[in-house]
C-alpha positions in Angstrom: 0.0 0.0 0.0 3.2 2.8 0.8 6.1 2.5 -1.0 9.1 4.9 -0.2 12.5 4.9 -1.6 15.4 6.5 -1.2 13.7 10.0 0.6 15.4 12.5 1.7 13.8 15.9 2.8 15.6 19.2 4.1 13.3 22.8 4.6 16.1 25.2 4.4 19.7 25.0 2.8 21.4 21.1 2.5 20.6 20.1 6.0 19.3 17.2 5.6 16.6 16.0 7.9 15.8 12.6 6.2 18.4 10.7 4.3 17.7 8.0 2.3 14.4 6.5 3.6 13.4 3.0 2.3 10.7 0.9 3.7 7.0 -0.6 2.4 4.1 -0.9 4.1 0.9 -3.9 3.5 -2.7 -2.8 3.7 -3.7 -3.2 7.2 -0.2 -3.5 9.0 0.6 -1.6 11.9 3.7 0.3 12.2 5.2 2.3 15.5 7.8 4.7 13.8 10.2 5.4 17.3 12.9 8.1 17.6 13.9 11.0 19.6 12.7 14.2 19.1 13.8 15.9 15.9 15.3 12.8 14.1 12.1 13.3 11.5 9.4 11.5 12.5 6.8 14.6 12.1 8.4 15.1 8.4 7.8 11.3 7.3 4.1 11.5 8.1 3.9 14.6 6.7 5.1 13.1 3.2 3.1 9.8 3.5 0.1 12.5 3.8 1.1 14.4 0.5 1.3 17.4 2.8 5.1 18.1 1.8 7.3 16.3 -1.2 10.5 14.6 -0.7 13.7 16.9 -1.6 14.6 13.6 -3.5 13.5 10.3 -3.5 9.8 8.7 -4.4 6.9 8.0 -2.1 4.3 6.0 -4.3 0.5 4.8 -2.5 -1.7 2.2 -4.0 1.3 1.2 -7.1 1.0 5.7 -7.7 3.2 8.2 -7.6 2.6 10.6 -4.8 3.8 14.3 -6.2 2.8 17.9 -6.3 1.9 17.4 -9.5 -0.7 14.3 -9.1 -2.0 15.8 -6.1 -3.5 18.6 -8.8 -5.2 15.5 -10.6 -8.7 15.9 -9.1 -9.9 12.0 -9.1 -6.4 11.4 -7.5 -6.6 13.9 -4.9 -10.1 13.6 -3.9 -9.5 9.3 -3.5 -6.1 10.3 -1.9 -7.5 12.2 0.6 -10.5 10.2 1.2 -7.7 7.2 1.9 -4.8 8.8 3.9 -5.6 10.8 7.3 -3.1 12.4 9.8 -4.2 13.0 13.8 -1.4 15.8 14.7 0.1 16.3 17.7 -1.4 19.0 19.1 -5.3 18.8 18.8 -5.7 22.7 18.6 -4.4 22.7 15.3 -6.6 20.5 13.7 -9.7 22.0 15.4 -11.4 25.5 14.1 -14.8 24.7 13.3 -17.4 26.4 15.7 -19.1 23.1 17.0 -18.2 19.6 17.6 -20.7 18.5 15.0 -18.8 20.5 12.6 -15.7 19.8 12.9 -16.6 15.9 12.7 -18.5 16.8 9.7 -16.0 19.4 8.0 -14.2 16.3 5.8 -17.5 14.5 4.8 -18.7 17.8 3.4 -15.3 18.6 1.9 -15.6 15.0 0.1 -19.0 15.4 -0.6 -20.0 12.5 1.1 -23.9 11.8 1.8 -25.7 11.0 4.9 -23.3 13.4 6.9 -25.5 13.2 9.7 -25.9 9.7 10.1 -22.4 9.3 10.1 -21.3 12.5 12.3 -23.9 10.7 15.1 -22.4 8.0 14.2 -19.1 8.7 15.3 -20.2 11.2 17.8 -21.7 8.1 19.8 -18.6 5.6 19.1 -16.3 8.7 21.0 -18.7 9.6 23.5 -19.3 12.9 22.5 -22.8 13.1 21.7 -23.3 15.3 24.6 -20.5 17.6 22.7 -22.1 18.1 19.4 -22.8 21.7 20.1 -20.1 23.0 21.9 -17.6 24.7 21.2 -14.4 22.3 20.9 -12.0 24.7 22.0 -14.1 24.2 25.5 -13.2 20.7 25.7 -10.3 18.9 27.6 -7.4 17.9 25.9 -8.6 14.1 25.5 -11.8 15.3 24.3 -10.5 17.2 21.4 -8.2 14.4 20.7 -11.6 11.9 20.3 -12.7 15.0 18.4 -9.8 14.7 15.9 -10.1 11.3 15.7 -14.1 11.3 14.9 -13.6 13.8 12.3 -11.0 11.6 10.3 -12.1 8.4 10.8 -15.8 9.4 9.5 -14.5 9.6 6.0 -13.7 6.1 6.6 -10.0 6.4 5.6 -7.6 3.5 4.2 -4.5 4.7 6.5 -4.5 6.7 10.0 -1.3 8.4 10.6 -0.5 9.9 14.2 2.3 11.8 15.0 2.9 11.7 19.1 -0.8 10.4 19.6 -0.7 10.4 23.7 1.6 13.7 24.1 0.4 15.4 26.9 -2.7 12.7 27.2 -3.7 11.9 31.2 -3.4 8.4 31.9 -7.2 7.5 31.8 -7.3 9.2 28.1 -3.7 7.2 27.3 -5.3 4.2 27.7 -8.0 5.1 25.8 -6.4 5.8 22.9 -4.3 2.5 23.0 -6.5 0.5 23.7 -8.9 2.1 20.5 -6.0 2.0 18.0 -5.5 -1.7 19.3 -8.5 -3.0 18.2 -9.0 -0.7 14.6 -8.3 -2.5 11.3 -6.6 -0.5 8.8 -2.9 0.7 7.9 -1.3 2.2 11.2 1.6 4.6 11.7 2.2 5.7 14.7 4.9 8.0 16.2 6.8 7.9 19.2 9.9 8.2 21.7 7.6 5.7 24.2 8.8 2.1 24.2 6.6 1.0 26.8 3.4 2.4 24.5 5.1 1.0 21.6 5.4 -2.9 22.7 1.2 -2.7 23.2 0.6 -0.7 19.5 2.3 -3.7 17.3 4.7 -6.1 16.3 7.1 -4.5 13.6 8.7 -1.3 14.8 11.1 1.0 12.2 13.7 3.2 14.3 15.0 7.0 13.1 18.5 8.2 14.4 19.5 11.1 15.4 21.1 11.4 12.5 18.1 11.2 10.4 18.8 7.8 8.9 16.5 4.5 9.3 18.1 2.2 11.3 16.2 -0.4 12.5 12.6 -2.1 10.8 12.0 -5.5 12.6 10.1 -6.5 15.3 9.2 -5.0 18.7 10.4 -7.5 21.0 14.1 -7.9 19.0 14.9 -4.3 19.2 13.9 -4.1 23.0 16.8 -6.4 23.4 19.7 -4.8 21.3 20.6 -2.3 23.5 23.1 -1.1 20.9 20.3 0.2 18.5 18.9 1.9 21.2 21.5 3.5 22.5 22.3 5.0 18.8 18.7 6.2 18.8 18.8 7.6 21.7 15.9 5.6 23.0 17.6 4.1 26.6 19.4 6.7 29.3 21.7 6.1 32.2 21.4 7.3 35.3 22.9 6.3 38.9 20.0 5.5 41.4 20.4 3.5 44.7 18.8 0.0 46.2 19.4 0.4 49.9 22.7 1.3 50.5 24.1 0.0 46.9 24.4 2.8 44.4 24.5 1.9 40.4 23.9 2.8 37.3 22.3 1.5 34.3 20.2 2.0 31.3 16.4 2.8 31.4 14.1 2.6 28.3 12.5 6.2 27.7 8.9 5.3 29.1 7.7 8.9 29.2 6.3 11.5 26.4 
C-alpha cells in the first residue's frame, strides 16, 4: 500500500533532515515509527500525507506516484485524501470549526460525502461525544478534542491513519484510551513515538529513526527491546545512577515517558 524509496527531505539550505528512507508498508499492517525528538518522525508523516514532497526520492500509495503534480489531478486527490488521514500532535491545530458537529463533519462535506448526519452521530456516539455536538471544541479537555480529531478523520472512513505523538500530553485514563482504540481498529497504522513501553502494546514491527536522520532499524518490537546497541544510537535508553538500599548503580532505562 506505501512505498518509499530512497527519501530525503531538508526545509532550508542542504541540512538534511531525512536521508535515504526506504521501507513498504501492507494494507492493514501496523507500524510504530520510534525516535527521539527531531530525528524526523513529524516530516515522514507529513510526506506519507502528501502534505510536503521529498527533496529527492519517491513516495508511491496504491502502485501511484505521490507528487505535487498528481496531487492537482482531481480523481487522485479527492481518493487520496478520502484514503490517507493524519491526527497531529497538538489537537488545537486541527480544530477550528465552531461546534463539535462541525468539525466531525467538515471532511465529509469537503468529500461530498452523503448522509453526513448519520455518520457525524455516528461517530459522535462511538467517541462519547454526543453530549458535545454543540459545543464549542475549544471548551473541551485535551482528551476530548483528541476523540474530536479522531471522529472527524475516521468518519471519512480512511484506508490509513497516521498519528504523530498520539498520547503527548494525554492523562493516563485518556492514554489508555487511545491504546486500547487503535488496538483493536483495522486499517494501515503509523504511529509515532519516543515511548517504548506504548510502543510494545501498538504492534509487532517497529522502524527506528536516528538522530542522525537515517532509518536504522525495521523489525520487530520485542528484537529491538533487546539490542541495546540500537537503542543507545537512537537515543531511546538513558543512564542514570540511582540506589537500592545502600548500593548505588547505574544502568540504562528505556525512555517510558512523552
Amino acid at each position: 500500500m506505501i512505498s518509499v524509496r530512497d527519501v530525503s527531505h531538508a526545509y532550508n539550505g542542504d541540512e538534511l533532515i531525512l536521508k535515504g528512507i526506504t521501507f513498504d508498508i501492507e494494507a492493514n499492517e501496523k507500524v510504530v515509527l520510534l525516535g527521539t525528538n527531531g530525528c524526523g518522525k513529524s516530516t515522514l508523516l507529513k510526506i506519507l500525507n502528501g502534505l510536503i514532497s521529498p527533496r529527492t526520492g519517491r513516495f508511491d500509495y496504491g502502485g501511484e506516484p505521490v507528487t505535487p503534480a498528481k496531487l492537482k489531478d482531481s480523481a487522485f486527490n479527492r481518493r487520496f485524501r478520502s484514503e490517507v488521514v493524519l491526527l497531529f500532535q497538538n489537537p488545537d491545530a486541527m480544530l477550528f470549526n465552531p461546534t463539535v458537529f462541525d468539525e466531525i463533519a467538515f471532511g465529509l462535506r469537503q468529500l461530498g460525502i452523503d448522509s453526513v448526519d448519520e455518520r457525524v452521530n455516528r461517530w459522535a456516539a462511538e467517541f462519547d461525544l454526543t453530549r458535545y455536538l454543540d459545543r464549542a471544541p475549544f471548551q473541551l479537555s485535551r482528551g476530548e478534542k483528541q476523540k474530536v480529531c479522531l471522529a472527524s478523520l475516521l468518519a471519512i472512513e480512511p484506508k490509513v491513519l497516521l498519528l504523530d505523538e498520539p498520547t503527548a500530553n494525554l492523562d493516563p485514563r485518556s492514554t489508555g484510551w487511545l491504546v486500547d482504540y487503535l488496538h483493536n481498529i483495522e486499517m494501515t497504522t503509523v504511529i509515532t513515538t519516543h515511548n517504548l513501553g506504548m510502543a510494545s502494546e501498538l504492534c509487532d514491527r517497529t522502524m527506528v529513526l536516528s538522530e542522525s536522520h537515517e532509518l536504522i532499524y525495521d523489525g520487530r518490537i520485542d528484537d529491538l527491546l533487546g539490542d541495546t546497541d540500537k537503542l543507545i544510537a537512537a537515543n531511546l535508553v538513558h543512564v542514570h545512577k540511582h540506589k537500592h538500599g545502600d548500593v548505588e548503580h547505574r544502568h540504562y532505562h528505556i525512555h517510558d515517558w512523552e
